[in-house]
C-alpha positions as CSV (number, residue, x, y, z in Angstrom):
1,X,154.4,231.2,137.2
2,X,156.6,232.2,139.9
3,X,156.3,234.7,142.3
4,X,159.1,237.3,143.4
5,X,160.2,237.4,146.6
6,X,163.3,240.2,147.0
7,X,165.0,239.7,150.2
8,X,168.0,241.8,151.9
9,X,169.6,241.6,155.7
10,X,168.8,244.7,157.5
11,X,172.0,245.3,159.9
12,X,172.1,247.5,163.1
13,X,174.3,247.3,165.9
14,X,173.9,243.9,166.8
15,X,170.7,243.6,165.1
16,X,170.6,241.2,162.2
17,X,167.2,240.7,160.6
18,X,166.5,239.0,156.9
19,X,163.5,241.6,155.4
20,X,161.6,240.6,152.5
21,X,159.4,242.0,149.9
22,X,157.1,241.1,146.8
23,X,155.9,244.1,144.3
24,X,153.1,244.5,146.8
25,X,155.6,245.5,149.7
26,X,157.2,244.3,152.5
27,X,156.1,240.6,153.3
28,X,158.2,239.1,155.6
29,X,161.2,240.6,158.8
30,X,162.9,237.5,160.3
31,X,164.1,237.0,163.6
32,X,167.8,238.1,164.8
33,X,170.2,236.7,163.4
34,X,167.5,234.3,162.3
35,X,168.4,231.7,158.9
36,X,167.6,232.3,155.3
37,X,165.7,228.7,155.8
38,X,163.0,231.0,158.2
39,X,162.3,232.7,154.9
40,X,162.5,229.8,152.1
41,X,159.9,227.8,154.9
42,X,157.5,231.0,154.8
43,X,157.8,231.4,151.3
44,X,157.2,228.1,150.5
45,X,154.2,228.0,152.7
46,X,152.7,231.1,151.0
47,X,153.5,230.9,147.6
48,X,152.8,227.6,145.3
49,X,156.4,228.5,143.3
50,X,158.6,231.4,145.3
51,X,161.9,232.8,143.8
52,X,164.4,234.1,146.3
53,X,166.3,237.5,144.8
54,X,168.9,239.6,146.9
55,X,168.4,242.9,146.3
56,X,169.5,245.1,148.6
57,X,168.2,248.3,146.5
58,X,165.5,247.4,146.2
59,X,164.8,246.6,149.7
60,X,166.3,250.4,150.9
61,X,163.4,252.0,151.6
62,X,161.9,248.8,154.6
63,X,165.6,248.8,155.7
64,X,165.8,252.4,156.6
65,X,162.6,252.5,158.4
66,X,163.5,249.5,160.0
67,X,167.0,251.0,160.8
68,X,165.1,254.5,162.0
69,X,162.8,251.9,164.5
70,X,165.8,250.3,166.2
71,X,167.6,253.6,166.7
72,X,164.3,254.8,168.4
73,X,163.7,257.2,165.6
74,X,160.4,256.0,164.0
75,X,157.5,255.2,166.0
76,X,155.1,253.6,163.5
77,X,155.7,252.2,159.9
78,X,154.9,253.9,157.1
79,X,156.2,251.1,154.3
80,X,153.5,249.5,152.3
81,X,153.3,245.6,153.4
82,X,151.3,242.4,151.8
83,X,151.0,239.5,154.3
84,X,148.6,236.3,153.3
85,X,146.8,234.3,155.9
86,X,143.8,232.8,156.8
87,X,140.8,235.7,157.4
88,X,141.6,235.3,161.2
89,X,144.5,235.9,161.1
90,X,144.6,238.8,158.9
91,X,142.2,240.2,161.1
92,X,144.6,239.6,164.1
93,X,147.5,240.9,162.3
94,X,145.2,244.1,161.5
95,X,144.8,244.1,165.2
96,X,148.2,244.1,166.7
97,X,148.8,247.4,164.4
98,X,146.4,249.6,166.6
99,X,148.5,248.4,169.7
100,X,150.5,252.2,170.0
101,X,154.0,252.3,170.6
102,X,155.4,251.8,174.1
103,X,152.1,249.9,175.1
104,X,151.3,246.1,175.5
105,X,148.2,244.2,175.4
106,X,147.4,241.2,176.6
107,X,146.5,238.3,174.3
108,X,142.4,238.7,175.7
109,X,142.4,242.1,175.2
110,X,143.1,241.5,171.2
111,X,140.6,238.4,171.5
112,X,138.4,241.5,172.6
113,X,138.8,243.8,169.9
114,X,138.6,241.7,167.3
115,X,135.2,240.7,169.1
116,X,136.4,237.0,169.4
117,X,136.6,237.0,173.5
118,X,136.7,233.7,173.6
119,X,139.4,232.7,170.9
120,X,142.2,234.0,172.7
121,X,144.1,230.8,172.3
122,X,143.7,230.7,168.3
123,X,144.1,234.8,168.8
124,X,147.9,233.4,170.4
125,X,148.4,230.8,167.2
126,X,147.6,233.4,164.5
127,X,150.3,235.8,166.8
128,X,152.4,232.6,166.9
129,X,152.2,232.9,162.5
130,X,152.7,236.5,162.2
131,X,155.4,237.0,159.2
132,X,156.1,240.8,159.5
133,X,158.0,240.5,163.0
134,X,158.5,244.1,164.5
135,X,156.7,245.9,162.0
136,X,153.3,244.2,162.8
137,X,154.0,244.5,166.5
138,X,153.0,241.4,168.1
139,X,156.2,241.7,170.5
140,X,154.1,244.5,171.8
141,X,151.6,241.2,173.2
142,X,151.7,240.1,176.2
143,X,150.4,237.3,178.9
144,X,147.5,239.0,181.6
145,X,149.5,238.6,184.0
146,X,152.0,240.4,182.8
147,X,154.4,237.8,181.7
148,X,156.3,237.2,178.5
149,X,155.1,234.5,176.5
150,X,156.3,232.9,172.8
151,X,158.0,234.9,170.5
152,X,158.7,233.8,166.9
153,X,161.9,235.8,167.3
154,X,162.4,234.6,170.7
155,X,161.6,235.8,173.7
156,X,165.5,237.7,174.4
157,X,164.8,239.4,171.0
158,X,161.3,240.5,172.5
159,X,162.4,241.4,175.4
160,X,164.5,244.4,173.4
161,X,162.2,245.8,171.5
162,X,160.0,246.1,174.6
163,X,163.6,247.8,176.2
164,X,163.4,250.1,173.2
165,X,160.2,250.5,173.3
166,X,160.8,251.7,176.9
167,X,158.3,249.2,178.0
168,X,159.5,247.6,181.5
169,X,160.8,244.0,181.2
């Protein structure tokens, strides 16, 4: 049996981001200007047989809230989403959405809420794996000291949504 995976390229100013979706919802935002291969490699991680369908309809309703976030419009997602991981990082990914808009936390501070204060290095890896870039904000994660760390989009594609987010960096 295989398993739908709709996909569609959300496109903004100089924003370029591949957005994916099973029935579920929204399972997957790439990196700018990132590859199709970032998806087929997810995908093929996740699912035993995936099948890739463009369908920009379909994906409408995650690319306008997506659109509405980059113009500084939307503030928090309201688009149903399905991600599959291992339970800790699940319970990561549930983490990073409490983080409010225009804040950061550091990488202990999560290890801390998820009351793991010692795992902040497998708190960083499960970050590291997070498929729903922007919408789970784990851009919104930061080093103690206040430094920007790894990025699956990249670190200059962090660095703007913090700028959007008006969050000095």
């Amino acid at each position: 049996m295989q398993d739908n995976i709709y996909w569609s390229v959300v496109q903004f100013q100089d924003w370029n981001v591949l957005v994916a979706a099973t029935d579920q919802g929204l399972c997957f935002v790439g990196s700018n200007n990132g590859s199709f291969s970032e998806l087929e490699q997810w995908g093929n991680r996740c699912f035993s047989s995936p099948l890739f369908t463009k369908n920009d309809y379909l994906l409408q309703p995650y690319a306008k809230e997506l659109k509405n976030y980059l113009q500084g419009k939307l503030t928090e997602f309201t688009i149903p989403t399905w991600y599959k991981g291992t339970a800790f990082q699940e319970e990561v990914w549930q983490a990073l959405t409490t983080i409010p808009y225009g804040q950061t936390y550091s990488y202990s501070q999560i290890a801390d809420s998820i009351g793991k204060p010692s795992a902040v290095r497998a708190v960083g890896a499960a970050i590291g794996a997070n498929p729903l870039l922007i919408t789970i904000p784990c851009h919104r994660v930061i080093g103690k000291n206040g430094a920007l760390t790894g990025y699956r989009g990249g670190i200059e594609m962090k660095t703007k949504l913090l700028h959007l987010e008006q969050i000095p960096h």
